[in-house]
C-alpha positions as CSV (number, residue, x, y, z in Angstrom):
1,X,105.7,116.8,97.4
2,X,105.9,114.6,94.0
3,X,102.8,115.6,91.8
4,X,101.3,112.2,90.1
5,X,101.3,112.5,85.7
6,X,99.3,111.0,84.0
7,X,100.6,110.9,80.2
8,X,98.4,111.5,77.5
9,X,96.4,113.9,78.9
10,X,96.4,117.5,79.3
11,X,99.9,118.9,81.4
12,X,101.7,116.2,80.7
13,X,96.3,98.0,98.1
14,X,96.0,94.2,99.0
15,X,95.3,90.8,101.4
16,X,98.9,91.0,103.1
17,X,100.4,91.0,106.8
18,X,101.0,94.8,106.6
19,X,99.7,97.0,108.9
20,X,95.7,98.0,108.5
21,X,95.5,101.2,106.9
22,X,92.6,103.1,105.7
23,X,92.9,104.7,102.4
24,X,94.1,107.8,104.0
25,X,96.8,106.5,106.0
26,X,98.2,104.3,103.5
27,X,98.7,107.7,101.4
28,X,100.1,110.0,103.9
29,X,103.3,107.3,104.2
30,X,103.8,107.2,100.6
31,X,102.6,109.9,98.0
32,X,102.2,109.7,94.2
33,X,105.2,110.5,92.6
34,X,106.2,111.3,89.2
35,X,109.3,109.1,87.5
36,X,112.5,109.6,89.5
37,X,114.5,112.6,88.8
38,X,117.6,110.4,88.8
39,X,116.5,108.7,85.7
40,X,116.3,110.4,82.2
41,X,113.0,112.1,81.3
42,X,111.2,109.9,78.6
43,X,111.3,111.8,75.2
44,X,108.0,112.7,73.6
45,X,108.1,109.6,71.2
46,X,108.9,107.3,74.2
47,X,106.1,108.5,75.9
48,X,103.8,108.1,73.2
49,X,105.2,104.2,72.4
50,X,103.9,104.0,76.4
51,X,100.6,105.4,75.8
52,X,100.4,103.3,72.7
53,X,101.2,100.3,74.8
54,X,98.8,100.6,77.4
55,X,96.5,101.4,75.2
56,X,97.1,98.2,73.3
57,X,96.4,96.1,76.3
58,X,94.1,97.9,78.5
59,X,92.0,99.7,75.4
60,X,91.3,103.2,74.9
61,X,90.6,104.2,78.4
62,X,94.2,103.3,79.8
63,X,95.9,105.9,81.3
64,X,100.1,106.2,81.9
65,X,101.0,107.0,85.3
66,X,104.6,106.3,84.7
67,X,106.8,106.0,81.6
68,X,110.8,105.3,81.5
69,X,113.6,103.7,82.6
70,X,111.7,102.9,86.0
71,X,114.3,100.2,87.4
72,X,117.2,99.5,85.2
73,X,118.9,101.8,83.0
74,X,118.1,101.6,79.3
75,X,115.1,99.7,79.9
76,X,111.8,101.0,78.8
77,X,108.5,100.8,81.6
78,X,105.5,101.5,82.0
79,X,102.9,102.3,84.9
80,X,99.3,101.8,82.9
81,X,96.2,102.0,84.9
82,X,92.3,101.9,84.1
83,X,90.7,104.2,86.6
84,X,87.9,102.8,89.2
85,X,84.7,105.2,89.4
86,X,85.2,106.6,92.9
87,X,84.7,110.2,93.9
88,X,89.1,111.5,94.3
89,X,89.6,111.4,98.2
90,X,92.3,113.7,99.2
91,X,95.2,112.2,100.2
92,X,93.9,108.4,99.2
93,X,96.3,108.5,95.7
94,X,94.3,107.7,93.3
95,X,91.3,104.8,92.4
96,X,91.5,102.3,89.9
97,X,90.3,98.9,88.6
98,X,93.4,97.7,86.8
99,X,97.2,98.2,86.7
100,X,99.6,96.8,84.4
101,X,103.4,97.7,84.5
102,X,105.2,97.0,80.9
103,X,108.6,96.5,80.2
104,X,109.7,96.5,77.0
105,X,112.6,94.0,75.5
106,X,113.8,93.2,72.2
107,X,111.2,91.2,71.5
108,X,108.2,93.8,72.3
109,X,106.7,94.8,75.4
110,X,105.9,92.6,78.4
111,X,103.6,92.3,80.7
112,X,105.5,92.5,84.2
113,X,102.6,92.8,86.2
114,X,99.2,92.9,86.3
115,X,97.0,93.9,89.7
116,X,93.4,92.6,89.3
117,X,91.4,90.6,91.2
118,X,94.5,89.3,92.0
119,X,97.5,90.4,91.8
120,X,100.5,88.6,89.6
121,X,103.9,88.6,88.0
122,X,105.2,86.3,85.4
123,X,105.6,83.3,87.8
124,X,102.8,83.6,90.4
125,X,100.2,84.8,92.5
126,X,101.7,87.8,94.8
127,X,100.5,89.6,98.3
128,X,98.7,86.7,99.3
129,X,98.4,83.4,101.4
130,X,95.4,81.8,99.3
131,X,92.3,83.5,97.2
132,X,89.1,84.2,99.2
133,X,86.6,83.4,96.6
134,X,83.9,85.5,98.8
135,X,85.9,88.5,98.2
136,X,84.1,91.3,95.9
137,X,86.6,93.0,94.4
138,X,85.8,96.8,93.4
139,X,89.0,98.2,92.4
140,X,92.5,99.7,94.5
141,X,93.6,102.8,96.1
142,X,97.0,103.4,94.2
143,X,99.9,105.3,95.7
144,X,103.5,105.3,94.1
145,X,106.4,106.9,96.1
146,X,110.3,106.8,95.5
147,X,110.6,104.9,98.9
148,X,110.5,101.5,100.1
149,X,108.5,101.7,103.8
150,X,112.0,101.0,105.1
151,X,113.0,104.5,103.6
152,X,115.7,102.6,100.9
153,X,114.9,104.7,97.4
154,X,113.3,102.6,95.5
155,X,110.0,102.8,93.1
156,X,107.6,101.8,95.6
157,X,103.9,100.7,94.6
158,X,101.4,100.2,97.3
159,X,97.7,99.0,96.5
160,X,94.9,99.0,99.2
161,X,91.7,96.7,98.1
162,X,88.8,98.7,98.0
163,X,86.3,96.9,100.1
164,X,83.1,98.8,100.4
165,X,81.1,100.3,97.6
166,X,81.5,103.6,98.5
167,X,84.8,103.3,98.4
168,X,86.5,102.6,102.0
169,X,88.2,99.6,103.2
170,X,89.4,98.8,106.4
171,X,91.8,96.2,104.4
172,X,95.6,95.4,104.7
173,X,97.8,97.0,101.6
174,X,100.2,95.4,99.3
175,X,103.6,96.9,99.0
176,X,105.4,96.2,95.9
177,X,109.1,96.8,94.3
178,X,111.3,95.7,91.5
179,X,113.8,92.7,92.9
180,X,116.7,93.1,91.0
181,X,118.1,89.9,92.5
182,X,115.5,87.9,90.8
183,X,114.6,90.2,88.0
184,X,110.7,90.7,88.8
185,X,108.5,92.6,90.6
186,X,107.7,91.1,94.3
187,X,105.5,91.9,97.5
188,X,108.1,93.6,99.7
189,X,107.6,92.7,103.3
190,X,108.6,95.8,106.2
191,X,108.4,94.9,109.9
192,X,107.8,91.3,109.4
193,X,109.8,88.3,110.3
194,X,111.7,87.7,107.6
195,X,111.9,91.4,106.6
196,X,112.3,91.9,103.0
197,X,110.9,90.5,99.3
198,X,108.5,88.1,99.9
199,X,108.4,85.0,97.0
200,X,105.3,84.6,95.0
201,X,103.3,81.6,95.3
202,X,102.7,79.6,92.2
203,X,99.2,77.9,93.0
204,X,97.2,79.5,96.0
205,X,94.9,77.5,97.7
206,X,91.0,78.9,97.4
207,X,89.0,79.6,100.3
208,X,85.3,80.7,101.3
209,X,83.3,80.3,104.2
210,X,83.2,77.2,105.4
211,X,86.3,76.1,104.3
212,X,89.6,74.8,106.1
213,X,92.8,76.3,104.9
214,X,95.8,73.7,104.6
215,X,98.4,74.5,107.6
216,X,101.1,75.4,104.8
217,X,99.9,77.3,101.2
218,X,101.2,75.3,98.4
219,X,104.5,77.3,96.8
């Protein structure tokens, strides 16, 4: 079983039409995993310019859960989190209140996805049909694995909203991948109809109680 790292330190899930998973289920599919042994080990003074990055944009309390060349060779990423204050539940991955995944191009790193309240990529709103406005957001349960739920190798990112204050949820999970095709991170859809990456949607429609849903979400 991968071990997760987090870099930096000592020794080194989402409104969807997935399946309903608890935050111990969602975990036992997919564990944390530690950056792919087919790709090169980050050096010491590429994991520092990660650290330094995350730290940049999330502040001092950012931790690195990943840090390398996570999807195409040569190209710098990484996994930065800010961790949710939730007691560690075996088997659950791991809680937290932010995630941002960097890549970095010539120009400086880039942010090429940031999970929230929301959860986004560089051209839209991703996991979702519309934003429930009632929703109280407390955080994720974050597990990364080296499989898609299809079993293709893949970095795999699933995120499970946090529901409750004490930490459960009885919420559906997100499952997101790098889309090579398109060149951005995207909701990947298993056991749905179409199967595969899902597009993101550009301007949601917002919903609370009392509200009627157009029949078709504006792309």
């Amino acid at each position: 079983m991968a071990v997760l790292c987090l870099l930096g330190t000592a020794g080194c899930q989402r409104k969807s039409t997935q399946q309903t998973q608890s935050p111990d289920s969602a975990a036992n599919s997919r564990t944390a995993s530690t950056p792919s042994p087919d790709s090169p080990r980050p050096t010491q003074a590429q994991q520092q310019d990660c650290l330094d990055a995350a730290k940049k944009v999330l502040g001092v309390d950012a931790k690195v859960l990943k840090c390398g060349a996570l999807n195409t060779p040569d190209v710098q990423e990484v996994i930065a989190v800010l961790p949710a204050s939730f007691p560690p539940n075996e088997g659950s991955g791991i809680a937290i209140r932010k995630m941002l995944i960097l890549r970095k191009e010539p120009s400086g790193w880039r942010t090429a996805l940031t999970a929230a309240r929301e959860i986004q990529n560089e051209t839209g709103y991703v996991g979702i049909d519309y934003i429930d406005d009632s929703f109280h957001y407390f955080g994720y349960w974050l597990v990364i694995s080296d499989k898609r739920s299809d079993g293709a190798k893949a970095m795999d990112i699933d995120l499970l909203d946090i529901e409750n204050a004490d930490g459960t949820s009885e919420a559906l999970s997100t499952e997101i991948v790098w889309n090579p095709a398109v060149g951005r991170y995207q909701e990947w859809a298993y056991n749905r109809n179409p199967e595969g990456f899902r597009s993101e949607i550009k301007n949601p429609s917002h919903w609370k109680p009392g509200v009627k849903l157009p029949t078709t979400p504006p792309k």
